[in-house]
C-alpha positions, 0 to 999 in steps of 0.5 A: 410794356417791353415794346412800348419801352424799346420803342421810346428808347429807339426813338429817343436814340435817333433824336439824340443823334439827329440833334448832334449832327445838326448841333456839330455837323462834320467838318467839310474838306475841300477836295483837290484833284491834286497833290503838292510836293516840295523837294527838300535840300538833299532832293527828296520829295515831300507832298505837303498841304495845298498851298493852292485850292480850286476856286472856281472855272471862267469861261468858256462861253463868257459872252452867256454870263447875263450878269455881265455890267454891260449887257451890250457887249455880249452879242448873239452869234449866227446861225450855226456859229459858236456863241459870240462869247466863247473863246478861241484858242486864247494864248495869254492872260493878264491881269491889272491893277484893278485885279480886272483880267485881260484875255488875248483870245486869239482864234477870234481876233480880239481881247476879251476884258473881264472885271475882278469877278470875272464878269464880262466887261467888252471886247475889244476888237479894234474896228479901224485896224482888226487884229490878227491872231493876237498872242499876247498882251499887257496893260501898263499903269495907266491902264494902256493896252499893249498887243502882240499883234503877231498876225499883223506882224505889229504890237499896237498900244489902245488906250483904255477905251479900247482906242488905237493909239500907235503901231510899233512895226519892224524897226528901221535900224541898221543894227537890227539884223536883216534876217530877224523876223519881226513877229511879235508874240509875248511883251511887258512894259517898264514904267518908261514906256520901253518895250521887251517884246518875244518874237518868234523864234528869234534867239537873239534875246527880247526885242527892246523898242523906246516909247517912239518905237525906236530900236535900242538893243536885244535884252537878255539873251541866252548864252550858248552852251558848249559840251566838251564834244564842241569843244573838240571839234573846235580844236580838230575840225579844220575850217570847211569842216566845222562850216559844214556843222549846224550853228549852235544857237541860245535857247529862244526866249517864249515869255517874260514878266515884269514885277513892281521893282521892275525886274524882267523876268524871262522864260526859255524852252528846250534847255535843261537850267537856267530856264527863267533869268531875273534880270535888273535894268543893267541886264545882269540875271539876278538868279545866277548863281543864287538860292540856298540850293543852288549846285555847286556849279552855279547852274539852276533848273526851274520847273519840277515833275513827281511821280505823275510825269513818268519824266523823259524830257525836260520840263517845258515852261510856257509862261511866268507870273510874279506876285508883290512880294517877288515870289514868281509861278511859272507853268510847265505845258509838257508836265502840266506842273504848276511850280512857285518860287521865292524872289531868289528862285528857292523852291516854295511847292509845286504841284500837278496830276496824271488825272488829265482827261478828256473832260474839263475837271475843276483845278486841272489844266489840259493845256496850260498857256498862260498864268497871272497872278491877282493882288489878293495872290490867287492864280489865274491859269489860262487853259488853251485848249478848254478855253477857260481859265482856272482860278486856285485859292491861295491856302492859310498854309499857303499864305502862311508861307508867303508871310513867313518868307517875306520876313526871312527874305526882309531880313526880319528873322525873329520876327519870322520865327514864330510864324515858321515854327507854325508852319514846321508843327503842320509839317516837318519835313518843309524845308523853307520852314528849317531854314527860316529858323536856322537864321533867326536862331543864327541872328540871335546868337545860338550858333549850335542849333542853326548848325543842326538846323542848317544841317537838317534842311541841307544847306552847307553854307549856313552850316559852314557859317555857323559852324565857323562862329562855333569853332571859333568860340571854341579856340577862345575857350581853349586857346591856352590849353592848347598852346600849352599842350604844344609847347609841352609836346615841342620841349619834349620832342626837343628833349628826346632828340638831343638825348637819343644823338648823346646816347645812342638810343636811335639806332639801337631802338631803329634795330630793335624795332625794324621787322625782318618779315619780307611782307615789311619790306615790300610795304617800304617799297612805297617810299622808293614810289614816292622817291623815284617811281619809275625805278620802283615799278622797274623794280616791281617787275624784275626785283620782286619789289612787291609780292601777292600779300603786300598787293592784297593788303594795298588793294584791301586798304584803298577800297576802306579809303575810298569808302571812308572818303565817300562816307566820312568826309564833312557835310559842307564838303559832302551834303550826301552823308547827312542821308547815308552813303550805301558803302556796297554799291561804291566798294563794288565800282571801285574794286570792278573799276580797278580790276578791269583796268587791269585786265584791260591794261594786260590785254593792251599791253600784250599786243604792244610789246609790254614786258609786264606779266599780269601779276606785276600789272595786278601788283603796280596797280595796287600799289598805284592806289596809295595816293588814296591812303596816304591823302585820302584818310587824313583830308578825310579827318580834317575837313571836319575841321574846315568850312567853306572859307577853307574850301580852296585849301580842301579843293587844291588837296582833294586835286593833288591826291587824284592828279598823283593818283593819275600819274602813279598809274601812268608811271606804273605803265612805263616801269612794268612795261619799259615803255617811253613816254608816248607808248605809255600815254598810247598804252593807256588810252588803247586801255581806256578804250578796251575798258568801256569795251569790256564794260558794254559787252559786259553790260549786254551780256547781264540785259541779254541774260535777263531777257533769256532768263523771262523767256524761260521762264514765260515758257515755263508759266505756259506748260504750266498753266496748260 
């Protein structure tokens, strides 16, 4: 009976268990060979969901596809030979109004035409001009094809049946440059019919032809940049010199795109910022200089890398894609990154993977060479050396981005906000997502939570911006009180002088109060440094105007400041402090900065007839530091009190207190040493040089000890172990 029982039961179990699973089957998740990330305002990275999803693979051998629309297009190849449909080393992509993707398949001398499917519609091979090594293309609005016939050395323009309809050869122009090599790679098409051709490698910027054919200039050119190296041998170098150096040329442009409001959007290899430029019809770059990210020097780097790249070289973008709404995908072939961003160049995600292997892998590309974008916002990314194309999904969390920042981007922040705050509870860490409810919260008047937002997601600038709005509201609340306060401290102070000068009471209270301690008086001696510092250091070193205490003292309370300084100053002046300063690392260069100055400036010093015993350089360079106390503490209290309207203000005082800083230190050469003026700026840059000196022999002496130091103990290991 007890069997009979334990049987039943067990089988009752089992069709209770079966009935669940087929009732609420597991929740099926879509695997992804990669990882997404974001790089938040303070340059912190943060993986995120997938904004993108592998959706599928095209190719390669696209002519097999039997339910292609027209069965007469997919030809069978010779014995031996590949397929007729296989593609060969493609090397662009482009996809129409129609979503129907155009292949330029370029090791086989033809365009490849697929539907929105992805379905072979024909090649087209152009029978009574053949192409030759085509790199590029682009269908405009009336669905004409334009080719980059580079081969031919041409772009040719079909109409939509695949027929010849013009050659644009070279240009006959007398402003067009004889050494310009007209070799056609890449090119778009405005809504005028002019062209922006790529050519290869000229630096000259976009080749801009009319409708005719006709030259019309080059479009947006890069700038050469210059380090200050180039700048020294320019103010040096005599003229057979400098004609001996090799030309410094801008960075070649090797793709371009265009979006619906006709912006030209360009891609450039082998510089480090600046790599893509937006420019309006005017050829003014549209992204200089903007974004909430942007660095203080104006200067933006596209294409990012994580953990995966092992980065030792600047990323290498190869192509550009721009969506309806401005959000523009550029490709990284050195990193095999994917990196998206909004119309103002702000960072959405980016993502990649080391899993790069010998065999074709959903979602990764070996060689990336193109990338286009299709209306429904799906990516098409054109693999080279596989051949195929890759298409990734755009995500709910993707398009839930995109939604919410084209409201922030339309102006329309309330409306934004709900969707933002959905996509903050998925992930809190997403920038974009503080930023877009910092403005609808700034839009609605709650200045105090934009400034914590603003703050949070790293943006000085909105935070400066509402922190502005707060103060202000603050001066009107407290304006009386404060003007009474500082008439009641003006009235007083007036009192207390008149009467102090009736009676008498400053000079008693001046010698009651005056310390007698020598250590007092050689702290004042900071007021003849500020009065007359050449005769102060002078007195430094034969008068004893400073002794080893004060000096202590002086050092001691630079180090504190320079650590306040670092760690204290406002956010919109200093963004680092939001994530915390380490004060040891800092504390430590300072103190070994100064100390080796001084050793440095000793040794020099001493093989140039200088009169200054170590301890008076150790004493004068001490006191040299004060700027730093007397400027540095209260800037440091008051830019709590600025924004960015006061940044010049800031600026110019931050400026002051290093400039006297430097001369303090230069006059202290000249008083301890009585040196003129130029043995004093010789002495000091003979210790500038035995500085770095110091600092390399010091720098091989720790790497030499630690290589001595794994020897050993690799010996050690072997007796060990044996």
């Amino acid at each position: 009976m007890s069997r009979r029982w334990h049987w039943s039961t067990t089988t009752m179990i089992m069709l209770v268990a079966l009935l669940a699973v087929s009732l609420f089957p597991p929740a099926a998740s879509a695997y992804s060979p990669y990882q997404t990330f974001y790089k938040d305002g303070y340059g912190q990275l943060v993986q995120i969901q997938n904004a993108y999803q592998p959706e599928g693979m095209l190719g390669p051998d696209i002519g097999a596809d039997k339910a292609a629309p027209q069965k007469a297009a997919v030809q069978t190849a010779a014995a031996g030979e590949a397929p007729i449909g296989t593609l060969n080393q493609p090397q662009d992509l482009f996809v129409d109004g129609r979503d129907h993707i155009y292949i330029a398949d370029t090791g086989n001398n033809r365009i490849v035409h697929l539907d929105e499917q992805g379905r072979l519609v024909r090649f087209i091979e152009v029978k009574e001009s053949p192409l030759s090594s085509p790199n590029g293309l682009f269908v405009d609005q009336n669905g004409d094809i334009y080719v980059a016939d580079t081969g031919n050395q041409r772009v040719v323009r079909l109409d939509g049946q695949g027929k010849l309809l013009r050659e644009y050869k070279r240009p006959d122009s007398r402003y067009l440059p004889e050494s310009f090599k007209y070799e056609p790679t890449k090119l778009v098409v405005d809504k005028r019919g002019f062209l922006y051709i790529t050519t290869l490698g000229a630096f000259q910027g976009l080749l801009q032809l009319d409708p005719e054919g006709r030259y019309q200039s080059f479009f947006g050119s890069n700038k050469v940049k210059f380090s200050l190296f180039d700048s020294f041998k320019r103010a040096f170098y005599t003229r057979e010199m400098y004609s001996r150096e090799l030309s410094k040329l801008p960075g070649a442009i090797v793709n371009a795109a265009i979006d619906p409001s006709g912006f030209i959007y360009t891609v450039t290899k082998e510089i480090d910022n600046e790599q893509v430029k937006k420019f309006n019809i005017a050829g003014l770059d549209q992204l200089e200089g903007g974004g909430e990210f942007t660095p203080a020097s104006g200067n933006k780097s596209f294409g990012e890398t994580a953990w995966w790249a092992h980065r030792k070289a600047e990323p290498q973008l190869q192509d550009i894609s721009v969506d309806a709404d401005g959000n523009f995908t550029v490709i990284d072939s050195l990193y095999n990154a994917i990196s998206q961003y909004d119309a103002d160049g702000n960072l959405l995600f980016f993502w990649g993977s080391d899993e790069i292997e010998g065999t074709t892998k959903l979602g990764l590309v070996k060689t990336p060479a193109s990338i286009a974008t299709t209306s429904t916002g799906d990516l098409l990314v054109l693999d080279s050396v596989n051949s195929l194309i890759q298409r990734l999904r755009l995500t709910e969390y993707g398009s839930l981005v995109h939604q919410a920042n084209r409201l922030t981007q339309d102006g329309r922040y309330e409306e934004s906000e709900p969707l933002w705050a959905e996509v903050y509870r998925q992930n809190a860490y997403y920038t974009p997502a503080l930023i877009g409810l910092a403005k609808s919260a700034f839009k609605k008047e709650q200045f105090e939570l934009a400034e914590d937002l603003f703050l949070k997601a790293g943006v000085n600038k909105g935070y400066s911006d509402s922190f502005w709005q707060n103060r202000l509201f603050w001066f009107q609340e407290h304006f009386g009180f404060l003007m009474n306060v500082i008439a009641a401290a003006g009235i007083l102070g007036f009192a207390a002088v008149r009467l102090s000068r009736k009676y008498g009471w400053a000079a008693a209270s001046s010698g009651l109060l005056r310390p007698q301690s020598r250590l007092y008086a050689q702290l004042r001696h900071v007021r003849t440094l500020v009065r007359h510092p050449i005769e102060g250091y002078h007195a430094i070193r034969y008068q004893s105007g400073a002794g080893l205490a004060s000096s202590l003292l002086m050092l001691a309370l630079s180090i504190v400041s320079a650590g306040v300084i670092s760690s204290q100053t406002s956010f919109i002046f200093n963004p680092k402090i939001y994530l915390g300063v380490k004060l040891g690392p800092i504390l430590v260069q300072f103190a070994a900065l100064w100390l080796g100055w001084v050793v440095a400036n000793y040794l020099v010093s001493s093989l140039m007839r200088g009169e200054g015993r170590l301890r008076d350089v150790f004493y004068g360079s001490s006191y040299a530091l004060f700027p730093i106390i007397s400027i540095g503490i209260p800037l440091t209290i008051i830019s709590h009190g600025f924004t960015l309207s006061e940044a010049s203000i800031f600026g110019f005082l931050e400026l002051a207190m290093y400039a006297w800083t430097f001369l303090q230190f230069f006059w202290m050469v000249q008083g301890i040493h009585n040196y003129s003026v130029g043995e004093a700026i010789l002495n000091i840059v003979f210790t500038l040089l035995a500085l770095a000196i110091i600092a390399t022999l010091i720098f091989i002496f720790f790497s030499l000890s630690g290589e001595l130091i794994n020897f050993i103990y690799s010996i050690y290991q072997e007796v060990i172990i044996r």
